[in-house]
N, C-alpha and C positions, 0 to 999 in steps of 0.2 A: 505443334509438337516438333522435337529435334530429332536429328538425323535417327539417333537412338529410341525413337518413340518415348521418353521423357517428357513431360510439361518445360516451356521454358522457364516455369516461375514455380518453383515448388506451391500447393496451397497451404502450407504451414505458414506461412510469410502472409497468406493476404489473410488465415487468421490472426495472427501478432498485429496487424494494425487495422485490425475489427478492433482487439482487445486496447490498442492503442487510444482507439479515439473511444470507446468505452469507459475507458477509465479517468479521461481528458473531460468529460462531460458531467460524468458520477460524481469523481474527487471535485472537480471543480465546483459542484453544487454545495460539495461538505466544508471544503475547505474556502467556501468565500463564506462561511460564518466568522473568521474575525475580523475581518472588514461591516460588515452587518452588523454585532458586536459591540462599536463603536457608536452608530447611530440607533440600536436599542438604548444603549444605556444614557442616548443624549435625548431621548422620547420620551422615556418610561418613568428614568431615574431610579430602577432596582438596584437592592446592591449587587457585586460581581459574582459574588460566591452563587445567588439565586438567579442569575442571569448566565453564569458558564454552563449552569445545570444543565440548562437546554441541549446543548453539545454533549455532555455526558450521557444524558440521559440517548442521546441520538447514537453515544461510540456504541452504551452497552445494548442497545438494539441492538446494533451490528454485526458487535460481538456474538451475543447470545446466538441469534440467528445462523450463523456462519456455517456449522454444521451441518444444519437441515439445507440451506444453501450449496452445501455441497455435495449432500447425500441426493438432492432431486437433480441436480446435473449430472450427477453419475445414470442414477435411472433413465432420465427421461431426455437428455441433451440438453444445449443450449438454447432453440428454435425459439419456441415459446414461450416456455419458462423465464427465459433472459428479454425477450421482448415486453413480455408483459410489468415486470419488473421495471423497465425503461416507460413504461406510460404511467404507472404507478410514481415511478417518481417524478414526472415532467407534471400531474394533475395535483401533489404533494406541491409541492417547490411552487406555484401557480397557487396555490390557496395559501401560501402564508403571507402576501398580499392584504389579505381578511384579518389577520389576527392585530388581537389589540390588547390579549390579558396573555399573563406570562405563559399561563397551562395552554390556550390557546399555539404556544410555541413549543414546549415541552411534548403536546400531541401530535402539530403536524411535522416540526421537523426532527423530534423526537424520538419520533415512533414511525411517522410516516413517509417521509423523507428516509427516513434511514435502514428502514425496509426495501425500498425500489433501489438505494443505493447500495445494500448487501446484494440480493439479485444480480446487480449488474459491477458488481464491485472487484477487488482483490480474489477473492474464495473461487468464483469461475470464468474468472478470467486466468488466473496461476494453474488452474485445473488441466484448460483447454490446453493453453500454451505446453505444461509440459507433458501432455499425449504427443503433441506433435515432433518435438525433440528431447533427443536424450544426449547425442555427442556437443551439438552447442545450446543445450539448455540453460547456459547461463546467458550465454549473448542473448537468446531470446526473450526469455523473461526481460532482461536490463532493457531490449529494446521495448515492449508492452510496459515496463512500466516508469518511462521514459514520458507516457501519457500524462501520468501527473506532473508532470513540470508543465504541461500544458495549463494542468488546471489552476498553478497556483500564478500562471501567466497571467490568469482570469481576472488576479484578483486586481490590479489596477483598471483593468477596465471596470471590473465592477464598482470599480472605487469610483472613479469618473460617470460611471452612470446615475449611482447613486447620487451623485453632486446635480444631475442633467436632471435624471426626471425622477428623484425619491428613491428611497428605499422597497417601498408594496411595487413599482412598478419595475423595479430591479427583476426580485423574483418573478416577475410574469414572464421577463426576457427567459429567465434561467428556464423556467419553465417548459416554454416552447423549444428552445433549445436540447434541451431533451428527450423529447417528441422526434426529431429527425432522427434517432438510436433504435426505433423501432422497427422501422419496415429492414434499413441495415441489418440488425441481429436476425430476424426473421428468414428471414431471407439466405441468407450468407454463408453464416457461423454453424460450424461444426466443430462434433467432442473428438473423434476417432479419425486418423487418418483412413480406416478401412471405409468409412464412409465415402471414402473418395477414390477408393481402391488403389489406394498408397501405405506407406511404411513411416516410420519417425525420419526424420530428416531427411526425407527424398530420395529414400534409398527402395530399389523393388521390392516385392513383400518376399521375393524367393530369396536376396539378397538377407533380408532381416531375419529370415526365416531358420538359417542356417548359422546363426548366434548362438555360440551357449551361453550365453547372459545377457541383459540391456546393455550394458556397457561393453559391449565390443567381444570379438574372440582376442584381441590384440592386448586386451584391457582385463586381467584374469581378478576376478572381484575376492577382496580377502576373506569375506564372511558371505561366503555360498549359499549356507543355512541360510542365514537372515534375510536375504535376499529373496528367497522362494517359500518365505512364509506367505498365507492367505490372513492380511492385514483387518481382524475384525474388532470389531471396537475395544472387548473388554481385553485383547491382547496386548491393544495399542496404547491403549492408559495405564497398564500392568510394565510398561519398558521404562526404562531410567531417562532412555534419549528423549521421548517425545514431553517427558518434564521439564528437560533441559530447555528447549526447544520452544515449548511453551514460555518457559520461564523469559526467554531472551526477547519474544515477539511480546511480553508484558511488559518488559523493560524498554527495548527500541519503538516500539509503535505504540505503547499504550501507555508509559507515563513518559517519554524523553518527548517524541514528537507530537502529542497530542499537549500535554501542559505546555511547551515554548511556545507552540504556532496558535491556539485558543487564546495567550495573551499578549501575542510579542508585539499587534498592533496597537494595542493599549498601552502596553511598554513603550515603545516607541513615543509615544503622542506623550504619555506622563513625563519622559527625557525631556520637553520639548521641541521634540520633531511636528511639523504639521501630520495629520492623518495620510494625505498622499503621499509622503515622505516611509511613512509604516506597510503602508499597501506597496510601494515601489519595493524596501528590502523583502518584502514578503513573494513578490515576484522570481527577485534576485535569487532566494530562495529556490524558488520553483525550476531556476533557469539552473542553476547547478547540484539541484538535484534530477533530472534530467540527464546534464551531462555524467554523473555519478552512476544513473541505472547504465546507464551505453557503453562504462567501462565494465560492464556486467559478464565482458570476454575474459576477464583477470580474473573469475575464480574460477574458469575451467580452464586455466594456464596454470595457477599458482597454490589452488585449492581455496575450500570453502574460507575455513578456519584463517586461513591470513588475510585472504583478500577482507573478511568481515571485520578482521580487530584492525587493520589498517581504516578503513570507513571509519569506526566508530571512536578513534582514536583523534581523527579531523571535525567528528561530531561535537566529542566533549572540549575538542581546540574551542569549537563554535562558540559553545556554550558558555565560555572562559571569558573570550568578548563582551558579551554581554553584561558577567560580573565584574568588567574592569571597566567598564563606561561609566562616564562621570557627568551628566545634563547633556547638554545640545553642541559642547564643542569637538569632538569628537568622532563627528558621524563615519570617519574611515573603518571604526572598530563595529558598524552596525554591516558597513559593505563587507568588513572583513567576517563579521559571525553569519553576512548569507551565503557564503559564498563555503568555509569551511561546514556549517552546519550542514548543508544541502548538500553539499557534497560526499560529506562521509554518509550520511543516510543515504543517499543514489547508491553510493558503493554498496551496501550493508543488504539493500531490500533486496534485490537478486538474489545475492550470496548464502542470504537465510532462507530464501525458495525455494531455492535448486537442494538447498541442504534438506529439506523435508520431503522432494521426490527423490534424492539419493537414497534416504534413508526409507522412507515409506511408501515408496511408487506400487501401483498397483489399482485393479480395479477399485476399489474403496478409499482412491487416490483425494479424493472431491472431499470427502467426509472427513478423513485425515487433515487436511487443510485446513477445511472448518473448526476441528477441533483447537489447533495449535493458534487460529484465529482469536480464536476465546481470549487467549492472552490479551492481545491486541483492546478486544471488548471490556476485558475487568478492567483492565488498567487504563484504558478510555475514559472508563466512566466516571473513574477516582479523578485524573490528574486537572480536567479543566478546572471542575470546583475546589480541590485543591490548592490550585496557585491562588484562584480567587480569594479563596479563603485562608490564606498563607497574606494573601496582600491584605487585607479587610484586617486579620489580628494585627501584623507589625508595619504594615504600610509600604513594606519591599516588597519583590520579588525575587530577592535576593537569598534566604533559604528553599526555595522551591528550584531554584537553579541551581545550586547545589547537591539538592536532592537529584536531581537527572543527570546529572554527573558521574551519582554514585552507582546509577541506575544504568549506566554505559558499561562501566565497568563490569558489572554482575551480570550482563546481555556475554562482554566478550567472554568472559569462562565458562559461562553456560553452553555456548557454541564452542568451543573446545572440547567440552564435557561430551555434549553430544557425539563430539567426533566424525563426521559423513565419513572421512578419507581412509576410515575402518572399516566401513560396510560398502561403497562403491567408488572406487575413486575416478577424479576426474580424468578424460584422456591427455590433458597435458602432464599430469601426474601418473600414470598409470605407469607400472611396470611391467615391460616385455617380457614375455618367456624368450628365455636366450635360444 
């Protein structure tokens, strides 16, 4: 304790890198399916379209689920519920080892995989983190989800493992690896700062207490009303914002980054790049979407809405790369699409977080989340098979890149539409009472 009787280390902070390495091990499990990908279809020899399925078929699990994900962290905390979810996936990811028909994959990482992976995923992890802050809610979240540039680190190792001792015994690693998430979460992780007999951001509860709104006495919020509604569901699908909102989390995470990353190691290899060569940008990827979540302090300086159309404007750069590469000579334009692509998404995944506790914070905060997840899930489930079957008709990938292009675009007005910096604005935004 300090002088002040204070903690020296807020516990907000060691739950952000609970959620850190949560999300490092989850996304990592989902996101080394394109590298996997690669040696199903050099096994099996399915086409792609029936072979992305599997991934689809695993986002709109995810999706659907996300909800209910968020509605039993709100009741019941993270304790259990989030641990059991982590053994659920580590004993999934460990039996696809076994599979040897396509349904065979479609079930375990399908459905089962991508159940332990909602559990322990985005919905409560975004949940936990923003109970804990509300003045640097966006640093926080950027740093938690920061996690997945871990996971997409993964993927060259996975790639190398895969080369060392198989594909079945890949997953066994992945497996157990996710097994150490358990007694962590259990153990640790907390929803509510009062559980610790603390306040959001480290502030005393007498100190918090004496707020007239989350956002600060200093930070006077323009839409008062809105703010102290009791956020229940049939309210919450009745608003224009949480459509918007949805709409942009179906375009950013359910057709732009789920269709590129499901085929871009395939991409890659059909350019010809070697496979490690695809798993490496895929890394690169990972490494500067990372740094992307950590500038997650620029939209509580500059606000939601910029700092997210700036991301998503280095996204669609990204994507641009990729339709101007012409075979194997080129590879600077594969460094260049990981490195903006990953980028402008790092910026964007924050910014559209924090924009959904601004706008919908509250106890039914978890549920909320879940729902605007949904986006993420439909548009999941479409975009692998999709590009699959975009390549399978004309042999490109080249209108489905396109298409996530247009899909960028309609994410950044949708987050304007929604507007947060109407209903709570940031404190780098905020305007004083003179």
């Amino acid at each position: 304790m300090t002088a002040g009787g204070k903690p020296p280390l807020f516990y907000g902070w060691v739950v952000v890198a609970i959620c850190f390495v949560t999300v490092a091990v989850s996304f990592g499990i989902r996101y080394s399916f394109p590298v996997f990908y690669r040696s199903i279809l050099d096994e099996f020899g399915w086409p792609r379209a029936e072979t992305a399925l599997i991934f689809s078929i695993n986002t709109i699990v995810y999706g659907v689920t996300a909800p209910v994900v968020g509605l039993a962290v709100d009741r019941f905390g993270p304790g259990r519920f989030m641990a059991a979810g982590a053994a659920l996936l580590a004993v999934a990811t460990a039996s696809l080892s076994l599979a040897g028909q396509v349904w065979h994959f479609y079930l375990i990482f399908g459905i089962l995989v991508s159940l332990g992976a909602s559990v322990t995923g985005n919905v409560p992890n975004t949940t936990l983190v923003s109970h804990w802050f509300i003045k640097r809610r966006g640093a926080a979240l950027g740093f938690f989800n920061a996690g997945v540039s871990v996971a997409f680190l993964m993927a060259s190792a996975v790639e190398y493992m895969i080369r060392l001792v198989g594909w079945r015994n890949s997953f066994v690693f992945l497996g157990l690896l996710a097994v150490g998430l358990v007694p962590v979460i259990a153990n640790f992780q907390r929803l509510d700062p009062r559980d610790k007999d603390l306040a959001p951001d480290g502030e005393s509860p007498g100190t918090a207490a004496q707020r007239t709104n989350t956002a600060g006495a200093k930070a006077p919020v323009p839409d008062a009303k809105w703010v102290t509604n009791e956020w229940k569901l049939r309210r919450v699908i009745a608003t224009g914002r949480f459509w918007m909102l949805f709409t942009a989390t179906f375009g950013i995470f359910g057709i732009a980054m789920n269709l590129v990353l499901a085929h871009q190691v395939v991409f890659v290899v059909d350019q010809g790049y070697s496979p490690a060569f695809g798993a490496l940008v895929l890394s690169l990827y990972g490494v500067f979407y990372g740094l992307g979540n950590l500038l997650g302090f620029l939209s509580d300086r500059f606000g939601r809405e910029v700092t997210a159309t700036i991301g998503l404007t280095l996204a669609a750069s990204g994507v641009l790369m990729l339709i101007l590469n012409r075979g194997d000579q080129t590879p600077w334009l594969m460094y260049a699409y990981g490195l903006l692509f990953g980028l402008g998404l790092g910026i964007v995944s924050p910014s559209v977080s924090a924009s959904i506790a601004d706008i919908f914070q509250g106890k039914n905060f978890g549920l909320i989340v879940g729902l605007v997840s949904m986006g993420f899930g439909i548009g999941g489930s479409v975009s692998p098979w999709l590009g699959g079957k975009i390549f399978d008709m004309w042999g490109t990938y080249l209108p489905a890149f396109y298409l996530v292009m247009v899909w960028l675009a309609v994410a950044a007005i949708s987050i304007w539409m929604a507007a947060p910096r109407h209903i709570r604005p940031v404190p780098g935004k905020a305007r004083h009472n003179p």
